[in-house]
Backbone as CSV, one residue per row, in Angstrom:
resi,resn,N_x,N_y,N_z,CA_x,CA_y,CA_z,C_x,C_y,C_z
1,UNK,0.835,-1.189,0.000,0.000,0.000,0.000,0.878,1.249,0.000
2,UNK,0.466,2.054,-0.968,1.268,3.750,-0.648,1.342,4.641,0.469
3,UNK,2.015,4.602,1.107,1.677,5.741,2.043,1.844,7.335,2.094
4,UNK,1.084,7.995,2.458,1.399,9.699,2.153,1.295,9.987,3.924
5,UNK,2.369,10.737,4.045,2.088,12.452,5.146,1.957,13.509,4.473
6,UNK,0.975,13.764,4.831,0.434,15.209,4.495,0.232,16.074,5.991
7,UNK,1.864,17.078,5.931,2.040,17.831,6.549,1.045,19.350,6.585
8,UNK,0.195,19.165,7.605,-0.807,20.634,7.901,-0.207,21.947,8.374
9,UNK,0.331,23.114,7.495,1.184,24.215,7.930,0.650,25.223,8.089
10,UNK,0.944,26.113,8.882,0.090,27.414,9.600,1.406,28.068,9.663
11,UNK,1.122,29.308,8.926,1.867,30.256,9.203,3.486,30.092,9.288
12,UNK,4.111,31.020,10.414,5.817,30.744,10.181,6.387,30.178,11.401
13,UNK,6.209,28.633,11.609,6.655,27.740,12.782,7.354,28.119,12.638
14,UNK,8.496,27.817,13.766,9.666,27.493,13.604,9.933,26.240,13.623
15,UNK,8.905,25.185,14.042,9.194,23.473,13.793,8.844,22.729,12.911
16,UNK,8.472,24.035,11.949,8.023,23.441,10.100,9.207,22.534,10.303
17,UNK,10.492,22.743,10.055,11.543,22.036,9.347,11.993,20.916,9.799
18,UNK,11.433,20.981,11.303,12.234,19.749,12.110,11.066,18.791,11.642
19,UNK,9.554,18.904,11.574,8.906,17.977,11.262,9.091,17.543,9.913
20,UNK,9.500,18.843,9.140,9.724,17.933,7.041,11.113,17.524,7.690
21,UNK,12.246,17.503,8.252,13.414,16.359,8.116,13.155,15.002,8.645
22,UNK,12.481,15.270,9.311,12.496,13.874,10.120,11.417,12.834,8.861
23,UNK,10.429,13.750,8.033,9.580,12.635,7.280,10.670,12.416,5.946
24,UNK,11.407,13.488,5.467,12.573,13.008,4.639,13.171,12.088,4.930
25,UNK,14.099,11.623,6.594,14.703,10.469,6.636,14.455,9.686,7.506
26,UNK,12.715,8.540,6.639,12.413,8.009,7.014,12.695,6.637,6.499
27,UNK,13.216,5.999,7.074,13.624,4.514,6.362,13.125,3.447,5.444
28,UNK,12.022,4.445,4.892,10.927,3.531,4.180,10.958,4.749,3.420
29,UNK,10.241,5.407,1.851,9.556,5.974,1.682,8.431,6.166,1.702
30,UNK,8.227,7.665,1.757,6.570,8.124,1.960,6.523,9.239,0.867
31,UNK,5.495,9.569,0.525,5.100,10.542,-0.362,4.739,11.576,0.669
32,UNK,5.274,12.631,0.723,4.949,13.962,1.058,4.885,14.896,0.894
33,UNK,3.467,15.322,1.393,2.911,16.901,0.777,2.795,17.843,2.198
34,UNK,2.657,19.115,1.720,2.160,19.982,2.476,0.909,21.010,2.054
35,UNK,-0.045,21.079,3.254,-1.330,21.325,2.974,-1.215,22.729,3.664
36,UNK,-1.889,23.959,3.038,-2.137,25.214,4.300,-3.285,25.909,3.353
37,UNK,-3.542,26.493,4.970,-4.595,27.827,4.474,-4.296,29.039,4.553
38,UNK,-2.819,29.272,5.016,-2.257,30.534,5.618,-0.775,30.825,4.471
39,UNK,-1.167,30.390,3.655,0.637,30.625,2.330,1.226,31.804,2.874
40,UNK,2.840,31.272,2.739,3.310,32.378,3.195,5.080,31.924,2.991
41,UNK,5.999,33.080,2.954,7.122,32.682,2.056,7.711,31.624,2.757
42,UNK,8.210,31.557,3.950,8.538,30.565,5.105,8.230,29.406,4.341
43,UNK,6.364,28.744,4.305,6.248,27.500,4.304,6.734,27.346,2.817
44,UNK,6.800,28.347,1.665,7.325,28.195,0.320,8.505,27.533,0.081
45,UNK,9.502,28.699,0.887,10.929,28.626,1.178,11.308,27.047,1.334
46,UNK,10.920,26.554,2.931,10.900,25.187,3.199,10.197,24.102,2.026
47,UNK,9.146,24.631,1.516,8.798,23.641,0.270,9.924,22.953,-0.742
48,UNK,10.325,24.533,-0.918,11.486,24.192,-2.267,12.644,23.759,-1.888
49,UNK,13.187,24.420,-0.595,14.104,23.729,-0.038,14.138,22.179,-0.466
50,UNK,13.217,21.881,0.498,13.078,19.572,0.413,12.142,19.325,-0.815
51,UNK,11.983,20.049,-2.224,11.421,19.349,-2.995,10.046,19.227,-2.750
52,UNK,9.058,19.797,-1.693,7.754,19.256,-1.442,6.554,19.969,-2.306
53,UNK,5.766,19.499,-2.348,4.667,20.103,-3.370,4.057,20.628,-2.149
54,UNK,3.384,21.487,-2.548,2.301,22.639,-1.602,0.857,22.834,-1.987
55,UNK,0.301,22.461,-1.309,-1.533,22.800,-1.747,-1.793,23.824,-0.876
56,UNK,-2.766,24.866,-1.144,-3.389,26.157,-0.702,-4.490,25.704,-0.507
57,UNK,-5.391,25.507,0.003,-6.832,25.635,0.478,-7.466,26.689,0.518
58,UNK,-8.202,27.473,0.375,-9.194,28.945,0.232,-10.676,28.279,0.817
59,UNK,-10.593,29.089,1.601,-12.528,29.011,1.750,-12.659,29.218,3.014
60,UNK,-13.559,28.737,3.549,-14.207,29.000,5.467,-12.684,28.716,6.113
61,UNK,-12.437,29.206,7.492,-11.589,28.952,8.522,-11.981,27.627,8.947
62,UNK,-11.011,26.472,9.541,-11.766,26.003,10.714,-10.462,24.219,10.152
63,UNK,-10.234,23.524,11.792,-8.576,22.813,11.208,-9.757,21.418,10.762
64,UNK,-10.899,21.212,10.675,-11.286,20.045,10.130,-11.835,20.124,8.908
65,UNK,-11.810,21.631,7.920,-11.489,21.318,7.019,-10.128,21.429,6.468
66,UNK,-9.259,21.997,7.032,-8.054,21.896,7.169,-7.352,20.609,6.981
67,UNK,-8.226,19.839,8.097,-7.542,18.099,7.681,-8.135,17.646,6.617
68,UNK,-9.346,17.428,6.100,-9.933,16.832,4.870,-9.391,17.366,3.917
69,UNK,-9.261,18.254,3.880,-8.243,19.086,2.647,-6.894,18.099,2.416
70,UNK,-5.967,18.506,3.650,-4.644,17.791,3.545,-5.004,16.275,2.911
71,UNK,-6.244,15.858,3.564,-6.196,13.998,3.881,-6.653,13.705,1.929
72,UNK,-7.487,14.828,1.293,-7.754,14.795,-0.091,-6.763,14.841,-1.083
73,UNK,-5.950,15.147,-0.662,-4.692,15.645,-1.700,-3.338,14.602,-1.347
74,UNK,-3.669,13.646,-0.085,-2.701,12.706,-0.247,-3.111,11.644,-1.618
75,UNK,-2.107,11.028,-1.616,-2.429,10.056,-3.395,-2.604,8.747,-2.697
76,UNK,-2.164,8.627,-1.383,-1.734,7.010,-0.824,-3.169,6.513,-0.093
77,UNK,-3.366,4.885,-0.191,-4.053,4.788,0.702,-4.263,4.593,2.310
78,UNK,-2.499,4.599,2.585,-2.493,5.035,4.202,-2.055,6.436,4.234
79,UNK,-2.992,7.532,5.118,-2.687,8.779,5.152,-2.366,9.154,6.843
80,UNK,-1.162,9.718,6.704,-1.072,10.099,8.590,-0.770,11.835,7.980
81,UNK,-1.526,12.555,8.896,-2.210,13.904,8.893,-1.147,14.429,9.525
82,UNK,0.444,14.854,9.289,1.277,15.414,10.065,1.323,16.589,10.779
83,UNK,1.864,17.341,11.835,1.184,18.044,12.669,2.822,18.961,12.436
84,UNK,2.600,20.124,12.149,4.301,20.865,12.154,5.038,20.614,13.000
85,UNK,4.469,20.719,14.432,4.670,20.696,15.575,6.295,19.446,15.729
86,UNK,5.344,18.681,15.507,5.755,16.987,15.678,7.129,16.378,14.842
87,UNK,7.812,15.681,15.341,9.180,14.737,14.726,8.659,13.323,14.621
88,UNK,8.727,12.779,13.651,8.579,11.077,13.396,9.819,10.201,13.344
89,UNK,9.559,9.420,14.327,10.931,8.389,14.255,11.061,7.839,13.349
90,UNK,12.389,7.795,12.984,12.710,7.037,11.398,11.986,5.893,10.883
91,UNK,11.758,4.717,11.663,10.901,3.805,10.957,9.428,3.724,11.405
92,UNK,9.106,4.868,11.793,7.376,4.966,11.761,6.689,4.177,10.216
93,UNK,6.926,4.896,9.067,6.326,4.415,8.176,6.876,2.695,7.964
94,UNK,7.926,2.086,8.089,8.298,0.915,8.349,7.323,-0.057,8.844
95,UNK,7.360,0.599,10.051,6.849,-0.301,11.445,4.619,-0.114,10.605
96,UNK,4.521,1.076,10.415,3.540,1.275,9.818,3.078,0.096,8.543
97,UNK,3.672,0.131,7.690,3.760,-0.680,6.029,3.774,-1.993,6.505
98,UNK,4.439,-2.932,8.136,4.891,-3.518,8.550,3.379,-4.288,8.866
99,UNK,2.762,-2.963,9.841,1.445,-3.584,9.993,0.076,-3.776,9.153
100,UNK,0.332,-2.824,8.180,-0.542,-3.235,7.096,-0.701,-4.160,6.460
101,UNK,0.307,-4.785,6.335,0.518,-6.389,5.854,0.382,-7.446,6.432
102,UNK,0.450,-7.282,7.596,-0.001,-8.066,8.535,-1.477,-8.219,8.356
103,UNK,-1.717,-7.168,8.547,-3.247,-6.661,9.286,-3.844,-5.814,7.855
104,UNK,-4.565,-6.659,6.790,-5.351,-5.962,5.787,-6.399,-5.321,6.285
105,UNK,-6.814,-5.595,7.092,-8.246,-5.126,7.617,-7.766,-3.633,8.424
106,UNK,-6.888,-3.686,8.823,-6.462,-2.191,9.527,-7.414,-0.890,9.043
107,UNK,-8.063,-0.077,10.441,-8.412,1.182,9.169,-7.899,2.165,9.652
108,UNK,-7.370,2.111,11.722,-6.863,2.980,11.643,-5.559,2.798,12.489
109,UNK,-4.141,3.278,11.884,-2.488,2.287,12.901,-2.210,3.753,13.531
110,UNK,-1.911,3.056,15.005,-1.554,4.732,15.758,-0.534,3.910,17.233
111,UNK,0.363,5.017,17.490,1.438,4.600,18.144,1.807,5.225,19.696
112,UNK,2.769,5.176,20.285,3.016,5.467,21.753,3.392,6.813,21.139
113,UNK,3.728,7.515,21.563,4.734,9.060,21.673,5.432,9.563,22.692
114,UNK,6.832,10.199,22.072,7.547,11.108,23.634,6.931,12.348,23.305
115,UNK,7.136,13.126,24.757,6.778,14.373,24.404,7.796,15.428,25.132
116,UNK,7.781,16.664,24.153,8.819,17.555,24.070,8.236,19.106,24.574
117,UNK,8.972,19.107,25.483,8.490,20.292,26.462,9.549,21.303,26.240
118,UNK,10.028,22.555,26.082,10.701,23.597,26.055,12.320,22.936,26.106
119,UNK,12.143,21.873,24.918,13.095,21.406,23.545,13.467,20.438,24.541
120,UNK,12.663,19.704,25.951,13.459,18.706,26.248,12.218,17.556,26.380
121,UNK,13.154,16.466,26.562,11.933,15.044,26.249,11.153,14.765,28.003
122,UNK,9.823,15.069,28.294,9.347,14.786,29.239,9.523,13.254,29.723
123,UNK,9.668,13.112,30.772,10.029,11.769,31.091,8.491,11.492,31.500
124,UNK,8.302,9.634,31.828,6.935,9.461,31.245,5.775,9.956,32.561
125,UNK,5.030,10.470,32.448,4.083,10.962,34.374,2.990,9.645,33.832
126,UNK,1.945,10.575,35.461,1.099,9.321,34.809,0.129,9.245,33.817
127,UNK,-0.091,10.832,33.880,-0.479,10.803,32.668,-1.135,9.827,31.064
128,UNK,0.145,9.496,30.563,0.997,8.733,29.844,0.768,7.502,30.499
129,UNK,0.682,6.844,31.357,0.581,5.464,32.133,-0.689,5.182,31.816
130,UNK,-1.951,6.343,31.946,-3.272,6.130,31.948,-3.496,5.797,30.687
131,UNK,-3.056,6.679,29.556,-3.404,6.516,27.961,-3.061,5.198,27.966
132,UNK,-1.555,4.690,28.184,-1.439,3.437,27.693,-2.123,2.495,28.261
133,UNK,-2.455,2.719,29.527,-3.702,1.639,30.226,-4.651,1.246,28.992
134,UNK,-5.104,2.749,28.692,-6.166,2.530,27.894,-6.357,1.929,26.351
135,UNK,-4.847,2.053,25.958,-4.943,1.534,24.401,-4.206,0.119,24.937
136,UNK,-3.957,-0.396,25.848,-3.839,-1.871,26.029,-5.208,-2.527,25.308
137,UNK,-5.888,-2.679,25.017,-6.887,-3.684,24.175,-6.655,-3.665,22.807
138,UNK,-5.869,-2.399,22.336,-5.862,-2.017,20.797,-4.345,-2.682,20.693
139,UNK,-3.871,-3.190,21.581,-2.702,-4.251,21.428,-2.434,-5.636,21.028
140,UNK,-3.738,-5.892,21.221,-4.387,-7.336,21.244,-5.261,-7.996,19.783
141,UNK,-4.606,-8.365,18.956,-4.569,-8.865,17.467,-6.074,-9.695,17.634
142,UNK,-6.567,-10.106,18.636,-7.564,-10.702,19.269,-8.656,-10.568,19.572
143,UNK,-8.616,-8.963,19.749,-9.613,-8.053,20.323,-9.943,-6.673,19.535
144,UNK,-8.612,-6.601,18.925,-8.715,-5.155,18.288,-9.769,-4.954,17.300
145,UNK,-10.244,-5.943,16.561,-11.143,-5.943,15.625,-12.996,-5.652,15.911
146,UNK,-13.055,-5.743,17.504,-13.955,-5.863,17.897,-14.816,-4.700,18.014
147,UNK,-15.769,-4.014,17.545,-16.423,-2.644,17.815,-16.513,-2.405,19.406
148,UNK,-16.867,-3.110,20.285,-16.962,-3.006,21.951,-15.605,-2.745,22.366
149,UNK,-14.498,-2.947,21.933,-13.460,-3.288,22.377,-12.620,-2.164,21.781
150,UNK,-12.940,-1.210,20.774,-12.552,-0.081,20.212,-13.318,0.790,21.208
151,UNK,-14.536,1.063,21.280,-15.382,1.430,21.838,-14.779,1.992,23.289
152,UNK,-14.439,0.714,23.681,-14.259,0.569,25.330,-12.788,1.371,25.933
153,UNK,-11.848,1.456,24.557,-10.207,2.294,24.557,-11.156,3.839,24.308
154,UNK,-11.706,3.808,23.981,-12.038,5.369,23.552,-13.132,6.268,24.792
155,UNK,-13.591,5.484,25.598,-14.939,5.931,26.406,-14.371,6.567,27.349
156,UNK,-12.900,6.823,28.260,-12.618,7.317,29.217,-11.659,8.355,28.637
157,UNK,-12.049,8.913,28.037,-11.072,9.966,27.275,-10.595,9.426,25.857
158,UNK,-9.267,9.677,25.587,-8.793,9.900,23.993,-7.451,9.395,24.200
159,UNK,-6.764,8.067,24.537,-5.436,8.025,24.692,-4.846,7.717,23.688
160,UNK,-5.196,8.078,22.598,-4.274,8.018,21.105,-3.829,9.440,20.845
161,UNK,-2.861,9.683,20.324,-1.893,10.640,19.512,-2.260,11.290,18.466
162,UNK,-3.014,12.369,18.234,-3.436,12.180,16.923,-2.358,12.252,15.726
163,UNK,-1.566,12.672,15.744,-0.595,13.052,14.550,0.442,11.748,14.344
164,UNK,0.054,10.283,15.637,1.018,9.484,15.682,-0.377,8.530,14.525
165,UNK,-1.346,8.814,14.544,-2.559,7.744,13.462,-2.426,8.464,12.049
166,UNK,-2.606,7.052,11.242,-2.763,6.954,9.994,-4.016,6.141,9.271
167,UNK,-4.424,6.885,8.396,-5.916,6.322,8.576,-5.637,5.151,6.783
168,UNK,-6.849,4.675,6.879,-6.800,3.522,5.837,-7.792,3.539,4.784
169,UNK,-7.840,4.854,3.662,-9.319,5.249,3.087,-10.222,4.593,2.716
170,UNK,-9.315,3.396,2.260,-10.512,1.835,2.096,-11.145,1.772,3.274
171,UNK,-11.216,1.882,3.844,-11.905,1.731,5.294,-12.695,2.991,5.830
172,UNK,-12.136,3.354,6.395,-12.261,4.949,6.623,-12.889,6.241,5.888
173,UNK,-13.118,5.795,4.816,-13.716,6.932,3.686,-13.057,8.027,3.198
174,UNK,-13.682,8.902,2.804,-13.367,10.065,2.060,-14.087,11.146,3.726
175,UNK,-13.232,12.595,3.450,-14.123,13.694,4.300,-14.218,13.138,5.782
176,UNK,-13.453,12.288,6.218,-13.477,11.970,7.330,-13.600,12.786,8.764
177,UNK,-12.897,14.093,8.558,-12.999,14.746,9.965,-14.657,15.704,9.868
178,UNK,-14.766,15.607,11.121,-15.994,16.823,11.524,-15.883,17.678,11.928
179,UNK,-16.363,18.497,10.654,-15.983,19.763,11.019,-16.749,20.854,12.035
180,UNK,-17.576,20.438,12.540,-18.336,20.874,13.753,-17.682,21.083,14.967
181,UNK,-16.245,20.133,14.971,-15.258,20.207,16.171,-14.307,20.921,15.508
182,UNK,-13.319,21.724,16.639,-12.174,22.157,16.529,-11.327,21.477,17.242
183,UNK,-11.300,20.746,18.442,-10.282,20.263,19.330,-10.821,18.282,19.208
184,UNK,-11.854,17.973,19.169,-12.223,16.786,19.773,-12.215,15.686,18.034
185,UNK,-11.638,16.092,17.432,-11.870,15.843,15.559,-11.166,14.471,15.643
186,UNK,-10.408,14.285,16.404,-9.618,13.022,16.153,-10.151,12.024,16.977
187,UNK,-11.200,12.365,17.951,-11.302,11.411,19.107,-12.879,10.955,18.329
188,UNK,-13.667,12.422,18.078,-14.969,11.699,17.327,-14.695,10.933,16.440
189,UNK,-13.818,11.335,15.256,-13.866,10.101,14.175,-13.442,8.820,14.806
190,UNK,-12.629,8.742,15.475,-12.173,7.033,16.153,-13.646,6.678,16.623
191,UNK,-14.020,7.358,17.100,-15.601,6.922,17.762,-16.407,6.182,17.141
192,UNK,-16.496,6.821,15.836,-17.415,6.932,14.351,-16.708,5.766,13.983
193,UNK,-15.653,5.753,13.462,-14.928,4.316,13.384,-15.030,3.223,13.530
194,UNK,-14.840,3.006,15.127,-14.869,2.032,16.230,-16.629,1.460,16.036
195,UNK,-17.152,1.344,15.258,-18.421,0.971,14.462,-18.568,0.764,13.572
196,UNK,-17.465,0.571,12.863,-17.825,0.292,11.241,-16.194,-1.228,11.471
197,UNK,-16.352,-1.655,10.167,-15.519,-3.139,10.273,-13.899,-2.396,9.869
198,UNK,-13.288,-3.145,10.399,-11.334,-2.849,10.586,-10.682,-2.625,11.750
199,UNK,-9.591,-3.106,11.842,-8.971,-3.063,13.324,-8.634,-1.454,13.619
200,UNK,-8.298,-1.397,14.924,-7.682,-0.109,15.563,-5.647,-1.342,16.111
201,UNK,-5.179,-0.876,15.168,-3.963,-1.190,15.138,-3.264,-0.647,16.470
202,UNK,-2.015,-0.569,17.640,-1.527,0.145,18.248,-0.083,-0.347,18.340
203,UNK,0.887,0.150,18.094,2.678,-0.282,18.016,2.678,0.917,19.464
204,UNK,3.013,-0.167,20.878,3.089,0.467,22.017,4.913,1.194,21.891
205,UNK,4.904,2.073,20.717,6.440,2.400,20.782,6.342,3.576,20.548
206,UNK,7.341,4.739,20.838,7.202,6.149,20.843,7.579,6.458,19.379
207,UNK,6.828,6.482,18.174,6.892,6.443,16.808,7.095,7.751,16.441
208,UNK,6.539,9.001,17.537,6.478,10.212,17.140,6.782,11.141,18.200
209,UNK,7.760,12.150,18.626,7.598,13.296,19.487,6.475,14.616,19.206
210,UNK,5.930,14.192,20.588,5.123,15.518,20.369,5.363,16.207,21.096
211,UNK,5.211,17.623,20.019,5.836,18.959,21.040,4.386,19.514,21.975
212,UNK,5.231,20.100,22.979,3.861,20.808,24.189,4.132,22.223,23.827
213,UNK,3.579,22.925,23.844,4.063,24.674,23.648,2.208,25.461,23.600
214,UNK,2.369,26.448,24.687,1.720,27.164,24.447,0.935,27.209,23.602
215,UNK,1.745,27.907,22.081,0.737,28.492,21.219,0.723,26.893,20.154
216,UNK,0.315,26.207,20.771,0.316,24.762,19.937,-1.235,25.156,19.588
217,UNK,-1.933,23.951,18.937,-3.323,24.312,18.671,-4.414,23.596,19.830
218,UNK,-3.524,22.993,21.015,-4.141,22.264,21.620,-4.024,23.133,22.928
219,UNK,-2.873,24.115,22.892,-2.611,25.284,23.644,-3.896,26.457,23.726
220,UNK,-3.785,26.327,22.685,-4.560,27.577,22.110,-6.319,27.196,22.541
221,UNK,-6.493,25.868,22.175,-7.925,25.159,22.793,-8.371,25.442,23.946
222,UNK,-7.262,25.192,24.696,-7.083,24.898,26.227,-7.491,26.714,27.054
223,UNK,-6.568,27.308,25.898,-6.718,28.769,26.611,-8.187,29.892,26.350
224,UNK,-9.224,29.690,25.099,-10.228,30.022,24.676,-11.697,28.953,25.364
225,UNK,-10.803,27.180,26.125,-11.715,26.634,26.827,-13.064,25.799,25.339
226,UNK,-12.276,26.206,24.638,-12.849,25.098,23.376,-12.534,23.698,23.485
227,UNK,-11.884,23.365,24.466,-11.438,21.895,24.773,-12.132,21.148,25.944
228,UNK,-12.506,22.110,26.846,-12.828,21.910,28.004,-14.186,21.692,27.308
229,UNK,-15.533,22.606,26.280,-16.149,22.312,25.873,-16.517,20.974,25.049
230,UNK,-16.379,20.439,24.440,-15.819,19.747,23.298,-15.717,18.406,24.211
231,UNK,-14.511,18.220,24.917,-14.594,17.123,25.544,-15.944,16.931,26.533
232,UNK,-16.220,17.985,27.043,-17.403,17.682,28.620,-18.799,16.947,27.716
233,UNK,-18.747,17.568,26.194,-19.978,16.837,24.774,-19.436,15.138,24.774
234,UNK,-18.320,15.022,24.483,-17.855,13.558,24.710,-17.779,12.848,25.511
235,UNK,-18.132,13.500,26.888,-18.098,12.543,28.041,-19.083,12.573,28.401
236,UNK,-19.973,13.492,28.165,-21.502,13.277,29.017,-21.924,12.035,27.408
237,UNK,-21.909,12.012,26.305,-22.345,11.181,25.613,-22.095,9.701,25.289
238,UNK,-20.621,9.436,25.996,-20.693,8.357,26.529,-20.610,7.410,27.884
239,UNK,-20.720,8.525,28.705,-20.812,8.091,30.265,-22.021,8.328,30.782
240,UNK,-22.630,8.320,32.388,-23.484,8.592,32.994,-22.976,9.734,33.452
241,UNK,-24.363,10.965,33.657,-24.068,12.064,34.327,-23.114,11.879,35.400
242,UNK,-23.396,11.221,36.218,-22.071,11.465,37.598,-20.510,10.757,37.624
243,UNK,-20.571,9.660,36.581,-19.277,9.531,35.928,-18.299,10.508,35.010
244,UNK,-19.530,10.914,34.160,-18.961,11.764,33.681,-18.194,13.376,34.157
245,UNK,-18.880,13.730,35.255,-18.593,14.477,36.033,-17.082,14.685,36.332
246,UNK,-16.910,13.446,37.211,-15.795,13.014,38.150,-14.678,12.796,36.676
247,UNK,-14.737,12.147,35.600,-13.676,12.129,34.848,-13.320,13.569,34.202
248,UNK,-14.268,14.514,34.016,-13.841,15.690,33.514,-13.108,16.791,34.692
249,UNK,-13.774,16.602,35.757,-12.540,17.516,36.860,-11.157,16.491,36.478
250,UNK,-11.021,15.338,36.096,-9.709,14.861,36.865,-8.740,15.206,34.920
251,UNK,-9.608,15.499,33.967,-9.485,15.460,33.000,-8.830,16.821,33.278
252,UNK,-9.197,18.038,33.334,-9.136,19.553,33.596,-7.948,19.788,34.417
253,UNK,-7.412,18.701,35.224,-6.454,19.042,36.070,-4.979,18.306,34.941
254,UNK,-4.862,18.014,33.893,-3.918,17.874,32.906,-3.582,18.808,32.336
255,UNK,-5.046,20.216,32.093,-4.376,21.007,31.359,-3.230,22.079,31.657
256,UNK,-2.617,21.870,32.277,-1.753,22.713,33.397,-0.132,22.468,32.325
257,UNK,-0.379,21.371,31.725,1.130,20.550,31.044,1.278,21.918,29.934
258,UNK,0.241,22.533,28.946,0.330,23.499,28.278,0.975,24.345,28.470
259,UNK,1.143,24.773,30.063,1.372,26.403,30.159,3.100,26.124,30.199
260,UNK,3.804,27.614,29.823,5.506,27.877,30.023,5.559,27.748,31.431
């Protein structure tokens, strides 16, 4: 199967470049593009630099059409939605191509991550202990296929990565994100997913660094309280009122990792 990253660019990162080197030397090839709605000489510059083709998007604001855009203009049928932010370990797409073959039915492969706090690697809290609690079933070649059992990794929050998943369009469709969300886009579609036939793949290995920073877009969620919204819709809809309760205070007390 082909695989594409289609890198999503905003404006003038400064971690545009670290995320296009790291998908340049990846031990496998990948086809990579870069998707924006914000053109500007920076993401040009870096284009031509590494050879990358560039798509412009025009129309409404908002990052879920932002992703359908990027996810339209990949050519491959495994697409991972790259995040500027983010570094991919060299044999992500490897270990990726690795499990597709294994696993035809795959629709969506997603991995552990380190994460990178003011340029240094957070060592693991518990955070991180809880997610992986939770994608322990999506480990299990046994179970993973199961809608209850996708279902059941996804109901206490969101412990997947989004920029560490790659989706499988045979499976997965066309227009996949909803654009009704700004922060919760990756956790509804797994939802939406986790109901239709194909495994939820998981390689318990840190495939991708993700950066923490402020003005990240999950920063930026956190600080306008579009996240705090967004999720409290996802937890009252799959929990009971007073469960749901108790997981969103303990949820709210994470967002603290954002700030400098």
């Amino acid at each position: 199967m082909k695989h594409s990253f289609a890198i999503c660019a905003y404006g003038e990162s400064p971690y545009l470049e670290s995320c296009i080197r790291s998908l340049t030397a990846q031990s496998m090839e990948s086809e990579i593009i870069i998707c924006t709605s914000t053109p500007c000489e920076h993401i040009s510059m870096l284009a031509g630099k590494y050879d990358i083709p560039v798509f412009v998007r025009e129309g409404a604001p908002g990052i879920g059409y932002d992703w359908n855009f990027a996810y339209s203009k990949a050519s491959g049928q495994l697409v991972t939605i790259a995040h500027q932010d983010d570094m991919y370990h060299h044999d992500y797409t490897k270990t990726l191509l690795e499990a597709a073959r294994k696993y035809p039915d795959m629709s969506i492969f997603t991995t552990a991550s380190a994460t990178i706090k003011n340029g240094q690697l957070v060592r693991v809290d518990n955070i991180a202990i809880i997610k992986a609690l939770l994608r322990l079933p999506l480990r299990i070649p046994a179970l993973n296929g199961y809608t209850a059992v996708k279902k059941a990794a996804l109901t206490f929050g969101n412990p997947v990565i989004c920029p560490s998943c790659t989706y499988n369009r045979q499976l997965c469709g066309e227009h996949i994100f909803n654009t009704g969300y700004r922060f919760v886009l990756d956790w509804e579609l797994m939802r939406r997913m986790a109901q239709r036939p194909g495994r939820f793949i998981c390689v318990e290995k840190p495939l991708i660094m993700y950066r923490v920073h402020a003005d990240s877009a999950t920063g930026r969620a956190i600080g306008d309280r579009t996240r705090e919204r967004e999720e409290s819709l996802m937890f009252d809809e799959a929990l009971p009122q007073f469960l749901s309760e108790i997981v969103k205070k303990a949820y709210r007390r994470s967002y603290g990792a954002y700030k400098e």
